[in-house]
PyMOL Python script that loads the backbone (N, CA, C, O; Angstrom):
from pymol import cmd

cmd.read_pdbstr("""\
ATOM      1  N   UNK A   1      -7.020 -15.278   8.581  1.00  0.00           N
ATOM      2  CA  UNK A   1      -5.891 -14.626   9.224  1.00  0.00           C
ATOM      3  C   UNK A   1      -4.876 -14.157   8.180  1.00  0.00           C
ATOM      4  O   UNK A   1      -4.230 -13.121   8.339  1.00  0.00           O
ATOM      5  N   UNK A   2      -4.751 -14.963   7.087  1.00  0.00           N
ATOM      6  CA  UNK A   2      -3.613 -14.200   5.920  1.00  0.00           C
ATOM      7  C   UNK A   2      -4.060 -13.139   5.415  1.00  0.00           C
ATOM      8  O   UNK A   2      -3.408 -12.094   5.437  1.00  0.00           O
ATOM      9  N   UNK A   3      -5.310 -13.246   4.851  1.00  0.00           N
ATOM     10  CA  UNK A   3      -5.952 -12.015   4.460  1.00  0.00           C
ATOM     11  C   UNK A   3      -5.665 -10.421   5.222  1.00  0.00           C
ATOM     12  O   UNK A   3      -5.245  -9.300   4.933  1.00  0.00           O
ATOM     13  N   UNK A   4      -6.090 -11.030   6.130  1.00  0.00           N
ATOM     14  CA  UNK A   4      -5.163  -9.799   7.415  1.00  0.00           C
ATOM     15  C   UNK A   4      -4.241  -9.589   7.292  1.00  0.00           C
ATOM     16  O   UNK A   4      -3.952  -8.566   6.672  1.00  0.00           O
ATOM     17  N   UNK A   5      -3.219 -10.443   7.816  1.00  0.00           N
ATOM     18  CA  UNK A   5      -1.422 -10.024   7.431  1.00  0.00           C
ATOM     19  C   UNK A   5      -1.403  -9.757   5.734  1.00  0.00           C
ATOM     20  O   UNK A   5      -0.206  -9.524   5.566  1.00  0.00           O
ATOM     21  N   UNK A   6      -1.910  -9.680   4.665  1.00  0.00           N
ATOM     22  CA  UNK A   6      -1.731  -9.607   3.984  1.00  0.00           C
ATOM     23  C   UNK A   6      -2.087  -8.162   3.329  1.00  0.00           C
ATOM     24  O   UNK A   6      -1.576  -7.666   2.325  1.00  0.00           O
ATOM     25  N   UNK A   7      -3.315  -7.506   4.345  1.00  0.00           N
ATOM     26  CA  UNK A   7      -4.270  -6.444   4.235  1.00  0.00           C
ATOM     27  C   UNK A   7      -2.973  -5.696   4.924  1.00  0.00           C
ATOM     28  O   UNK A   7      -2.273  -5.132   4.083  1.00  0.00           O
ATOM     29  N   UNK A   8      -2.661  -5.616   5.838  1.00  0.00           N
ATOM     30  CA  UNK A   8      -1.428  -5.325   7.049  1.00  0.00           C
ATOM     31  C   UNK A   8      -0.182  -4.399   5.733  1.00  0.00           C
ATOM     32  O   UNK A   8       0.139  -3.272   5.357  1.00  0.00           O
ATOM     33  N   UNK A   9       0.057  -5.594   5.537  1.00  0.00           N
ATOM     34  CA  UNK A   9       1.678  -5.957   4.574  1.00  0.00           C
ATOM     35  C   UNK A   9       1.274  -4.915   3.467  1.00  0.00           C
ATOM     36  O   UNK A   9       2.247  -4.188   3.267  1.00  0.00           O
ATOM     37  N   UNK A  10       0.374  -4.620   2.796  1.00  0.00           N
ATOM     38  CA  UNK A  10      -0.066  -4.216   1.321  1.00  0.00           C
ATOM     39  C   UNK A  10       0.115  -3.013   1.823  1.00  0.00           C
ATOM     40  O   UNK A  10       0.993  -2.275   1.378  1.00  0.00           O
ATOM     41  N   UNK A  11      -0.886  -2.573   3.052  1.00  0.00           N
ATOM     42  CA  UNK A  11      -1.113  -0.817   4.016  1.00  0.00           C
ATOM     43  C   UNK A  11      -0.026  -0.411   4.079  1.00  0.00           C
ATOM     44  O   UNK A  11       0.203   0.599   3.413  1.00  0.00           O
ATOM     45  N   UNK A  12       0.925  -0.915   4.768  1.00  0.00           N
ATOM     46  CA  UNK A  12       2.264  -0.410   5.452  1.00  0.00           C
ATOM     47  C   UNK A  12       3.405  -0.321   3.689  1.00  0.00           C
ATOM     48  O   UNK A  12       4.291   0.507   3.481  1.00  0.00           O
ATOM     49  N   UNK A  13       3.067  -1.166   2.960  1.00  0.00           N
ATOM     50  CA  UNK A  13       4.131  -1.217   1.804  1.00  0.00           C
ATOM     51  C   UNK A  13       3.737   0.342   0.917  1.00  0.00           C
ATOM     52  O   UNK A  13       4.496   1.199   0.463  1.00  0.00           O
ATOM     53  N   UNK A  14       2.186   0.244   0.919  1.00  0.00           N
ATOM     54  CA  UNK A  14       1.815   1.266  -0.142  1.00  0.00           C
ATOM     55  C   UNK A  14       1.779   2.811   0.342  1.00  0.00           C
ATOM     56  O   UNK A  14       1.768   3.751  -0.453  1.00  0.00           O
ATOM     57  N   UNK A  15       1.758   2.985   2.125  1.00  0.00           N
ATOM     58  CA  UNK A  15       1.541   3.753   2.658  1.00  0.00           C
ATOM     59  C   UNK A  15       3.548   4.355   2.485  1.00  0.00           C
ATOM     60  O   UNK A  15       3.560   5.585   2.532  1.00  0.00           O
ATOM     61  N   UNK A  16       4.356   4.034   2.394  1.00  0.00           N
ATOM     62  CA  UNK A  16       5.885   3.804   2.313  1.00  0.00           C
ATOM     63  C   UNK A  16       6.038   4.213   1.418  1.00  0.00           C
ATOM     64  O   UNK A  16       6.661   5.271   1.335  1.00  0.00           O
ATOM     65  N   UNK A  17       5.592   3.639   0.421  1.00  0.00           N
ATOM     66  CA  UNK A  17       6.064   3.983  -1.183  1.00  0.00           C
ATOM     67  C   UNK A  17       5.207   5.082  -1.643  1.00  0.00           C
ATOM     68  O   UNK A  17       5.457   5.637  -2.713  1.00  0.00           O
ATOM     69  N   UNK A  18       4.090   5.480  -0.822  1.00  0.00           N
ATOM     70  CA  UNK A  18       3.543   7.212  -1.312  1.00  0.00           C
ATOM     71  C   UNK A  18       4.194   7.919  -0.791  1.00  0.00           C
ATOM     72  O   UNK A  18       4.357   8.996  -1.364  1.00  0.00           O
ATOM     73  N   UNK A  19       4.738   7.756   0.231  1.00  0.00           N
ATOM     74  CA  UNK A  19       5.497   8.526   1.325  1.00  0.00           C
ATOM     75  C   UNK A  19       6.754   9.032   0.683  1.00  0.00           C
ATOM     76  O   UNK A  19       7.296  10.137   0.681  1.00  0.00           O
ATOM     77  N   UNK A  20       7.006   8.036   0.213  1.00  0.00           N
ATOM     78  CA  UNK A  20       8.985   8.070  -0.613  1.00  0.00           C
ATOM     79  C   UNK A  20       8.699   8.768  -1.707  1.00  0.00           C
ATOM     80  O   UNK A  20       9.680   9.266  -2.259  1.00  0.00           O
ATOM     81  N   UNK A  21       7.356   9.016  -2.335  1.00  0.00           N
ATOM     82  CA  UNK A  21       7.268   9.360  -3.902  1.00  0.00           C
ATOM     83  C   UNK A  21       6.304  10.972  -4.234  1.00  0.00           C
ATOM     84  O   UNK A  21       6.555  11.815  -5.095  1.00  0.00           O
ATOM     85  N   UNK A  22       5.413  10.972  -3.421  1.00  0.00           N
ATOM     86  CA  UNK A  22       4.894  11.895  -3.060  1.00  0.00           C
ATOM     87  C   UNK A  22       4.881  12.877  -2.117  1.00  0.00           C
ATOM     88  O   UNK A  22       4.762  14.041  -2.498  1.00  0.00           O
ATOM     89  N   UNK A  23       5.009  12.556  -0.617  1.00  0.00           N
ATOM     90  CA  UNK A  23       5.592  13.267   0.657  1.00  0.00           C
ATOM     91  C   UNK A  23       3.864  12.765   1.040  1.00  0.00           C
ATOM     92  O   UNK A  23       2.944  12.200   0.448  1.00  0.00           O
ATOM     93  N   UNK A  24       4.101  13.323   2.296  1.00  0.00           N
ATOM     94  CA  UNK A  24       2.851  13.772   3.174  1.00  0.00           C
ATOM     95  C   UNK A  24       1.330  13.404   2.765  1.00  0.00           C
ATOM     96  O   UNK A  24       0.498  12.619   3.220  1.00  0.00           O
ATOM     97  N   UNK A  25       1.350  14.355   1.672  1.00  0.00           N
ATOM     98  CA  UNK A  25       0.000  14.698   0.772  1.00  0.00           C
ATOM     99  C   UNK A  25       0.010  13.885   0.016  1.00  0.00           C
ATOM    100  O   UNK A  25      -1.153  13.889  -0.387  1.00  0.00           O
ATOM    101  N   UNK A  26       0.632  12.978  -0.614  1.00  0.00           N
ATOM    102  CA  UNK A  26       0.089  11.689  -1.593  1.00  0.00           C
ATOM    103  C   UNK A  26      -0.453  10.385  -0.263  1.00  0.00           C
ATOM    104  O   UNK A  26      -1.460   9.677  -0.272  1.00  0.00           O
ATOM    105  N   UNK A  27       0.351  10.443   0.479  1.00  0.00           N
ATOM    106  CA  UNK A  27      -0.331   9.436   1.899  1.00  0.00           C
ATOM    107  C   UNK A  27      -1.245   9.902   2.039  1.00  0.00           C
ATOM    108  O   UNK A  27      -2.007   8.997   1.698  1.00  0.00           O
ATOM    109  N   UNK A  28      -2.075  11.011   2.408  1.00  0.00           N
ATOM    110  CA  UNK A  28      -3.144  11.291   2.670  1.00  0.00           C
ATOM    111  C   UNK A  28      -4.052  11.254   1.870  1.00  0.00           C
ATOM    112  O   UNK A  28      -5.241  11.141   2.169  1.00  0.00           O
ATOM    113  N   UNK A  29      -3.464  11.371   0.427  1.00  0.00           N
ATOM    114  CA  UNK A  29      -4.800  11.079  -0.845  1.00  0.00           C
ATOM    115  C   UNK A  29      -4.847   9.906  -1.167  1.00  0.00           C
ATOM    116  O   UNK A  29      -5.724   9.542  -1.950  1.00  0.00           O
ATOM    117  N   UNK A  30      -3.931   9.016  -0.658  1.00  0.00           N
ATOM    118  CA  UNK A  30      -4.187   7.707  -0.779  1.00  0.00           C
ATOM    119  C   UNK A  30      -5.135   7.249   0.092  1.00  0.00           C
ATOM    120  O   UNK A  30      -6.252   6.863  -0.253  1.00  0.00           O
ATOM    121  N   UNK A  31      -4.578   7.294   1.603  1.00  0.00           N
ATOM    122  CA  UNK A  31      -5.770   7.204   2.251  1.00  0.00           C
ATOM    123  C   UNK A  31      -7.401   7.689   2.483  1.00  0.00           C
ATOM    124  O   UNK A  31      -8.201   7.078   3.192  1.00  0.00           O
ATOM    125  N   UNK A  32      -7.622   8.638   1.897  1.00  0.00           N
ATOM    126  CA  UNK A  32      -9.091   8.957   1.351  1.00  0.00           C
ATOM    127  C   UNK A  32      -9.221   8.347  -0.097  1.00  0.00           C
ATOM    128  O   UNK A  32     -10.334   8.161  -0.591  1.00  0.00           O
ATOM    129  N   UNK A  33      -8.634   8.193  -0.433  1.00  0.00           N
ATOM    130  CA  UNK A  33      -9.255   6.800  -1.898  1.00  0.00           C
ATOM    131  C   UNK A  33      -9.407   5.755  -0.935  1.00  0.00           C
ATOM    132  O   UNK A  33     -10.581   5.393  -0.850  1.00  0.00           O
ATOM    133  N   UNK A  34      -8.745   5.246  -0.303  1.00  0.00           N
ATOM    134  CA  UNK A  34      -9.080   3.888   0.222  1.00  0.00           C
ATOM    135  C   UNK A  34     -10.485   3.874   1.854  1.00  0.00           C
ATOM    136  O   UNK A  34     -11.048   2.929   2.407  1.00  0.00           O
ATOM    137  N   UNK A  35     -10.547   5.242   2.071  1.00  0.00           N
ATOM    138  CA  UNK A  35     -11.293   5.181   3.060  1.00  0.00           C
ATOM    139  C   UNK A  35     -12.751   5.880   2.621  1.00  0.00           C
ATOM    140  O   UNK A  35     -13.583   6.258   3.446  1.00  0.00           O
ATOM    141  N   UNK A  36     -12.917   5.991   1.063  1.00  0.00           N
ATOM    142  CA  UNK A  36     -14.127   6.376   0.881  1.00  0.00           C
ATOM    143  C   UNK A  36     -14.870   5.802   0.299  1.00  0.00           C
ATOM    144  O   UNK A  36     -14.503   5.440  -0.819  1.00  0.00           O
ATOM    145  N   UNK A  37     -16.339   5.416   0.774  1.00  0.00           N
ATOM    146  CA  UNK A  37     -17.193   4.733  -0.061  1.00  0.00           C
ATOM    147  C   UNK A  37     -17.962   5.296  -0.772  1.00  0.00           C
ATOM    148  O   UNK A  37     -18.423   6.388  -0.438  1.00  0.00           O
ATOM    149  N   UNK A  38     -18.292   4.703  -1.917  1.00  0.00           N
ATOM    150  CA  UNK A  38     -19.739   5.337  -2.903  1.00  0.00           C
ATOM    151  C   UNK A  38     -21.210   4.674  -1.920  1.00  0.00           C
ATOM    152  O   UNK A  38     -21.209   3.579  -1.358  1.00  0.00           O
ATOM    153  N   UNK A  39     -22.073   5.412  -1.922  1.00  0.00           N
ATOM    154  CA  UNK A  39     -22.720   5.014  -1.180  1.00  0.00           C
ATOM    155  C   UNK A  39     -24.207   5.714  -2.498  1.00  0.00           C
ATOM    156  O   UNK A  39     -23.999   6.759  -3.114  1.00  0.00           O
ATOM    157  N   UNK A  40     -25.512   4.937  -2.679  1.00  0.00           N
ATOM    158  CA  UNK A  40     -26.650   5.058  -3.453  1.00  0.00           C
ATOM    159  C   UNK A  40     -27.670   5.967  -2.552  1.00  0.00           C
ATOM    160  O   UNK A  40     -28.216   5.518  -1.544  1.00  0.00           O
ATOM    161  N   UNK A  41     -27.814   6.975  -2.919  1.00  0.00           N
ATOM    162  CA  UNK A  41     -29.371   7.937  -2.691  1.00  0.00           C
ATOM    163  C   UNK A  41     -30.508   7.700  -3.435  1.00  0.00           C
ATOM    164  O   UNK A  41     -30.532   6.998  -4.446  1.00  0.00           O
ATOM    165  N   UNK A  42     -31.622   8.380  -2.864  1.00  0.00           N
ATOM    166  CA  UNK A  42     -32.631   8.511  -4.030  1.00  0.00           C
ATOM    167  C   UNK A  42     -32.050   9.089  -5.313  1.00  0.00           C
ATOM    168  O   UNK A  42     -31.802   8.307  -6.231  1.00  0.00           O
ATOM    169  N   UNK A  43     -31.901   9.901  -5.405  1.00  0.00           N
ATOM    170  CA  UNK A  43     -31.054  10.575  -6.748  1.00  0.00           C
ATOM    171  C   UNK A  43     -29.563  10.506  -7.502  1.00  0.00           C
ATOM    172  O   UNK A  43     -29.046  11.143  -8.419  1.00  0.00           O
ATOM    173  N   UNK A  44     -29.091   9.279  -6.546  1.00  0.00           N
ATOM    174  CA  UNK A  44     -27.697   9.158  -7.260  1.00  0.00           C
ATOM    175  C   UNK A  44     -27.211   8.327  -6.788  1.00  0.00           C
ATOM    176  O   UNK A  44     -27.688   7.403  -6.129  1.00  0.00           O
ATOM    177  N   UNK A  45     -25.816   8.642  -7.176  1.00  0.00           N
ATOM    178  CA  UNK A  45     -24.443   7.910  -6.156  1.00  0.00           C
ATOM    179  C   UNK A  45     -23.396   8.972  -5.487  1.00  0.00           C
ATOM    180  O   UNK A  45     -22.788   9.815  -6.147  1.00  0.00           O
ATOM    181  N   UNK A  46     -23.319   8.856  -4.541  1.00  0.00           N
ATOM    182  CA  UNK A  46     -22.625  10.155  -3.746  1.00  0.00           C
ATOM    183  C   UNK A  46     -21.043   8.911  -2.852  1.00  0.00           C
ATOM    184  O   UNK A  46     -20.961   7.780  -2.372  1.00  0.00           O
ATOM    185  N   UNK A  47     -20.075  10.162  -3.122  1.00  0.00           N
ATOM    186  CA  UNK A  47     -18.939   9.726  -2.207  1.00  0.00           C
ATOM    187  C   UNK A  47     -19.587  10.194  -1.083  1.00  0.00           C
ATOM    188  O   UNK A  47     -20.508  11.009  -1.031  1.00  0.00           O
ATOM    189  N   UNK A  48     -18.854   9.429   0.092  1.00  0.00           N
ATOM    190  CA  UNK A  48     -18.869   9.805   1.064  1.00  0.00           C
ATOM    191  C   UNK A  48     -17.851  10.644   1.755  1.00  0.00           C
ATOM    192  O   UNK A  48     -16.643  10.603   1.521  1.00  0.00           O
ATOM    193  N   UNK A  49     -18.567  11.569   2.807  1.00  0.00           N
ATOM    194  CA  UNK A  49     -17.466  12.253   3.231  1.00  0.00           C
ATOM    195  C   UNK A  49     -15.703  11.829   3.772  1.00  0.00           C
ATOM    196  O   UNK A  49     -15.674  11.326   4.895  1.00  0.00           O
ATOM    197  N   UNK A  50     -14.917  11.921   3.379  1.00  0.00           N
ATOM    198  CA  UNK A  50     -13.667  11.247   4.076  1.00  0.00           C
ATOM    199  C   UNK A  50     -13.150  12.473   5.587  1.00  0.00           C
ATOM    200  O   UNK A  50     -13.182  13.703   5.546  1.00  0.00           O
ATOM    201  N   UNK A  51     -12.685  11.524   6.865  1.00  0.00           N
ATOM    202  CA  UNK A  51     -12.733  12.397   7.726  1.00  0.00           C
ATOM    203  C   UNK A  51     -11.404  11.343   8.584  1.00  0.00           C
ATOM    204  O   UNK A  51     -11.559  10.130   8.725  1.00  0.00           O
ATOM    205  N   UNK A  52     -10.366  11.962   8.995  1.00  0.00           N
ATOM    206  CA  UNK A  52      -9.351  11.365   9.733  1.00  0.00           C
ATOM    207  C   UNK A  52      -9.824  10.476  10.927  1.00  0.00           C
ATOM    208  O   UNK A  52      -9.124   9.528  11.284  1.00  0.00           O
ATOM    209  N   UNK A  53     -11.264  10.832  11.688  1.00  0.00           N
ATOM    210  CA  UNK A  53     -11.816   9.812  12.810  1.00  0.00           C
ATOM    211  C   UNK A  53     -12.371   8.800  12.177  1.00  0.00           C
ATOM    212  O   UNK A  53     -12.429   7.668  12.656  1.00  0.00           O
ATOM    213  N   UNK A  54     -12.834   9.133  11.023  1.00  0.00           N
ATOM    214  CA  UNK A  54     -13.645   7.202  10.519  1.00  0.00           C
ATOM    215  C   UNK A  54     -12.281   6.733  10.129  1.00  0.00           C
ATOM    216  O   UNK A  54     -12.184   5.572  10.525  1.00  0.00           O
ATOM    217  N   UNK A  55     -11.739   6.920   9.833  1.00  0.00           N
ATOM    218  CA  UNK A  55     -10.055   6.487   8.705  1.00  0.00           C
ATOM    219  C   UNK A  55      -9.410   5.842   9.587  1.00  0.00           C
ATOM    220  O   UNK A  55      -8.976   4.708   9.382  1.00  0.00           O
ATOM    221  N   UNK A  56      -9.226   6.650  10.975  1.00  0.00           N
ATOM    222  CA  UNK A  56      -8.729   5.876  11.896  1.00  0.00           C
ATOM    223  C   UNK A  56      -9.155   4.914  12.707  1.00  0.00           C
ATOM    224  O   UNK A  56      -8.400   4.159  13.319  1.00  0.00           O
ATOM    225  N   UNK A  57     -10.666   4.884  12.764  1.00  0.00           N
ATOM    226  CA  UNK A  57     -11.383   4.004  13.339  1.00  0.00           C
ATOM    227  C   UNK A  57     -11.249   2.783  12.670  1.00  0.00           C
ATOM    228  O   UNK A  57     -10.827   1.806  13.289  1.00  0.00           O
ATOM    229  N   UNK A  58     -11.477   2.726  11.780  1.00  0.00           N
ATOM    230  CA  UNK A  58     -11.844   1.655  11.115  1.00  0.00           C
ATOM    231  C   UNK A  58     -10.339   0.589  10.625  1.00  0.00           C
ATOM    232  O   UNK A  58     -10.277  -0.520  10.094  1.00  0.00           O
ATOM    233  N   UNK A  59      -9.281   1.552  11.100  1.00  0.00           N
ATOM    234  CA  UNK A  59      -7.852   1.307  10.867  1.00  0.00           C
ATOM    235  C   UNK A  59      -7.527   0.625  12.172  1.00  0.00           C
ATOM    236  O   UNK A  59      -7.001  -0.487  12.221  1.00  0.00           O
ATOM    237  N   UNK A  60      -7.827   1.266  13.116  1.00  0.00           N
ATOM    238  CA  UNK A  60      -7.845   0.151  14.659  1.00  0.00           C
ATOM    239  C   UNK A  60      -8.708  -0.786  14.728  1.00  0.00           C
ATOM    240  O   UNK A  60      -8.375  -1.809  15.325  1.00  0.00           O
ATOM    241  N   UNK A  61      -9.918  -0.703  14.194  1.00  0.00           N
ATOM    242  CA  UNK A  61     -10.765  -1.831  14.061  1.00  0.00           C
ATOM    243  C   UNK A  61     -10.691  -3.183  13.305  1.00  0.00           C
ATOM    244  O   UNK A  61     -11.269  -4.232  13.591  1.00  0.00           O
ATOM    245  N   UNK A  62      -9.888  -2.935  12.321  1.00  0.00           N
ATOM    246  CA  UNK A  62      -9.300  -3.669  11.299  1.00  0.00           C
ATOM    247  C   UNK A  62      -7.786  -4.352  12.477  1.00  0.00           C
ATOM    248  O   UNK A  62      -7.663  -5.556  12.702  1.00  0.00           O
ATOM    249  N   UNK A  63      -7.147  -3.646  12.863  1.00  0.00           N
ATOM    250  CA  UNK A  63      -5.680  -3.950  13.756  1.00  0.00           C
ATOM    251  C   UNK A  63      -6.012  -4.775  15.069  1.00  0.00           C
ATOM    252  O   UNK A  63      -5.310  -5.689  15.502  1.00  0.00           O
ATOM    253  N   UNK A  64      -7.458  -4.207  15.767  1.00  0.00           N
ATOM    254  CA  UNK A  64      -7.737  -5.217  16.680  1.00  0.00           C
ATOM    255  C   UNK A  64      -8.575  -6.574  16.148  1.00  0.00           C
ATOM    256  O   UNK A  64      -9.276  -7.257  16.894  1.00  0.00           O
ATOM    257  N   UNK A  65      -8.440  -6.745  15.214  1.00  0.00           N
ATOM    258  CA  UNK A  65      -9.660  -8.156  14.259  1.00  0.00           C
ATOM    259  C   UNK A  65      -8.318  -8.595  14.679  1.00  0.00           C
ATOM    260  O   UNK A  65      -8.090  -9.059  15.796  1.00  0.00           O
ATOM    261  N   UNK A  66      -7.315  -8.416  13.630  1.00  0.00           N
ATOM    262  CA  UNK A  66      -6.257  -9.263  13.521  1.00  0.00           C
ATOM    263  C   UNK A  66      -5.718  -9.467  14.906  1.00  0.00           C
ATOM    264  O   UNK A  66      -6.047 -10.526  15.441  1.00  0.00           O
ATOM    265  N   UNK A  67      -4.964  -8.663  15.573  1.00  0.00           N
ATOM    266  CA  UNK A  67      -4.746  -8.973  17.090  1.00  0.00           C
ATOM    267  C   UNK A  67      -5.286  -9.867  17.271  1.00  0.00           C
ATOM    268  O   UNK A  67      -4.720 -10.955  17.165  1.00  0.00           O
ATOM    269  N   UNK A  68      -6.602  -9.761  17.617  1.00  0.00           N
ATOM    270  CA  UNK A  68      -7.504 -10.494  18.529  1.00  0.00           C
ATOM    271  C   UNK A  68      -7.280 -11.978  17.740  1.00  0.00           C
ATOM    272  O   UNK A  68      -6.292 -12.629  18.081  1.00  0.00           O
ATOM    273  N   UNK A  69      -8.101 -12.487  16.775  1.00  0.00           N
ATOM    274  CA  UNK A  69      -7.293 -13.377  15.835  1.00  0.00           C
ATOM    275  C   UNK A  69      -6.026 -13.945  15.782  1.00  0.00           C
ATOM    276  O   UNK A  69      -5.978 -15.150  15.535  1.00  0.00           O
ATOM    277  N   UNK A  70      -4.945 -13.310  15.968  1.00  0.00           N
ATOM    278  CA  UNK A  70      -3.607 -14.005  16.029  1.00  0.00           C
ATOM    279  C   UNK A  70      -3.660 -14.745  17.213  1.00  0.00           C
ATOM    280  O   UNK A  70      -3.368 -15.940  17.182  1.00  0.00           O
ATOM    281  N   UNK A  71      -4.106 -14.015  18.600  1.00  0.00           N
ATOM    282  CA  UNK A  71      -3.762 -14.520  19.937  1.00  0.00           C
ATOM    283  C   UNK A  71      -4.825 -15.992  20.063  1.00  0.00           C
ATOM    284  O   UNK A  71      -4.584 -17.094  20.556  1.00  0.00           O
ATOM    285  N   UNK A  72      -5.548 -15.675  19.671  1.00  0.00           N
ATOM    286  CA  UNK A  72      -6.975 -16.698  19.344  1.00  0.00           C
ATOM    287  C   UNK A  72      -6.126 -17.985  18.667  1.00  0.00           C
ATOM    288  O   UNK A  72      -6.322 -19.178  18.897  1.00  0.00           O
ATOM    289  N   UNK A  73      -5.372 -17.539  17.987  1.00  0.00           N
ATOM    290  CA  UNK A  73      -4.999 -18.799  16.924  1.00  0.00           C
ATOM    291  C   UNK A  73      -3.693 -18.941  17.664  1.00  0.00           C
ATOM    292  O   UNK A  73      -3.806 -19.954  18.355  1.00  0.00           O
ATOM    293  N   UNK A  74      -2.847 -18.552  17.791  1.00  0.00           N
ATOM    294  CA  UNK A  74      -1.911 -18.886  18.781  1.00  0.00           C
ATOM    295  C   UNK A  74      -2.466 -19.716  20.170  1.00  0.00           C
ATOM    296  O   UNK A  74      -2.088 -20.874  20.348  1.00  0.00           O
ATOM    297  N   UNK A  75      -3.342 -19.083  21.097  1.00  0.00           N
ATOM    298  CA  UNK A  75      -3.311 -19.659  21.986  1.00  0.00           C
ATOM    299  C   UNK A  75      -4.573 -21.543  21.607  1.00  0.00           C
ATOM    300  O   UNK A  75      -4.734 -22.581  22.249  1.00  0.00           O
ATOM    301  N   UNK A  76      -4.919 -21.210  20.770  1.00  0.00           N
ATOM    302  CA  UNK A  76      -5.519 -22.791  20.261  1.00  0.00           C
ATOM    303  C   UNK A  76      -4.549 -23.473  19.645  1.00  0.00           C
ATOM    304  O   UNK A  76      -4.762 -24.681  19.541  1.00  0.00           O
ATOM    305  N   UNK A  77      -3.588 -23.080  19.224  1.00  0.00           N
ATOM    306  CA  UNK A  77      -2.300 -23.707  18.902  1.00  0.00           C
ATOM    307  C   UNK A  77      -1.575 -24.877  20.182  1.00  0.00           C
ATOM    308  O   UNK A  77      -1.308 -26.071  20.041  1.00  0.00           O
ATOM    309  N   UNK A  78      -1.388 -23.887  21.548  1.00  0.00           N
ATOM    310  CA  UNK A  78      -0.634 -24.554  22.816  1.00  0.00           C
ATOM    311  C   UNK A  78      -1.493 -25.188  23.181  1.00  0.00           C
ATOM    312  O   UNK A  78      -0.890 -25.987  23.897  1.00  0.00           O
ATOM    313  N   UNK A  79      -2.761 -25.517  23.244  1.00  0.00           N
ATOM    314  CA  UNK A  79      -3.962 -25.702  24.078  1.00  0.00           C
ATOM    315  C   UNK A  79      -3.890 -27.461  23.636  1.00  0.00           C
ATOM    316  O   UNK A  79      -4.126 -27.667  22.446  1.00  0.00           O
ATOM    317  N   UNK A  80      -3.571 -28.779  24.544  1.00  0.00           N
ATOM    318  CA  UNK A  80      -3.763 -29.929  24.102  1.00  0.00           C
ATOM    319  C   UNK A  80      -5.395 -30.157  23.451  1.00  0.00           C
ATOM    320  O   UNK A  80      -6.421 -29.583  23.816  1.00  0.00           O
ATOM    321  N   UNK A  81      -5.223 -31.243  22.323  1.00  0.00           N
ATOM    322  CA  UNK A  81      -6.438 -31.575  22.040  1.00  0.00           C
ATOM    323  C   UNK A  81      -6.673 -32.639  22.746  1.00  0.00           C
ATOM    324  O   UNK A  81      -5.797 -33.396  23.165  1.00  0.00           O
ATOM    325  N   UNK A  82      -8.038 -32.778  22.946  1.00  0.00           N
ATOM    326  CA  UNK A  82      -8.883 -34.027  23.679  1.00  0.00           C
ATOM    327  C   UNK A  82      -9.270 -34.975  22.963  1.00  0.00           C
ATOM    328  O   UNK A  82     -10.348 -34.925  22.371  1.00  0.00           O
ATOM    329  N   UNK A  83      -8.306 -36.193  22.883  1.00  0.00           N
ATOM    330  CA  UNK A  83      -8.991 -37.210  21.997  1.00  0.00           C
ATOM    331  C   UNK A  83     -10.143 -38.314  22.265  1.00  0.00           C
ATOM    332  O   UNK A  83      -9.765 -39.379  22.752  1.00  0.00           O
ATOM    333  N   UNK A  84     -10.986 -38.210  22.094  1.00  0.00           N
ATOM    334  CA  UNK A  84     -11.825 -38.851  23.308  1.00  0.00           C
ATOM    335  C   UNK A  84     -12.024 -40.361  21.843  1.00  0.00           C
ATOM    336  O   UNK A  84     -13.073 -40.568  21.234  1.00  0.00           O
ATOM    337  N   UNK A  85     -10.867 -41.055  21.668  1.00  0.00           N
ATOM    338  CA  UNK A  85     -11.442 -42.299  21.050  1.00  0.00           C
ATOM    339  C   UNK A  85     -10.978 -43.217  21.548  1.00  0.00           C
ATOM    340  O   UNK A  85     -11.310 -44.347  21.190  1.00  0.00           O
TER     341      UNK A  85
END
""", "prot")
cmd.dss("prot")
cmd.show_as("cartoon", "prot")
cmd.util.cbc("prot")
cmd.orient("prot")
């Protein structure tokens, strides 16, 4: 779960500080560095295409882990334990 808030905290700080330093277009080249993989062919190593629907997918997918996770750990938090000794 820190790893998350921590993945969270890093996105939102670095996504801010391209924003303040670059405008628009450094956020967006940041985010295709971070949303592209090298991926191995028969003949090489190729980037992969970067495209605003995987970027975002994988940006809600990442937001509902954690969600889902926090409430998970929160609600096992209130939940009495059963001591059966």
């Amino acid at each position: 779960m820190g790893l998350l808030i921590a993945y969270w905290v890093i996105f939102i700080f670095y996504t801010i500080e391209k924003f303040a330093t670059g405008g628009s277009s450094a956020v967006v080249g940041w985010y295709q560095h971070i949303g592209s993989s090298i991926v191995q062919r028969c003949d090489g190593w190729f980037l992969t295409k970067w495209s605003w629907e995987k970027f975002l997918a994988n940006q809600f997918a990442i937001l509902a882990i954690t969600l889902a996770l926090y409430f998970v750990e929160r609600r096992s938090k209130r939940m009495p334990r059963n001591q059966d000794d």
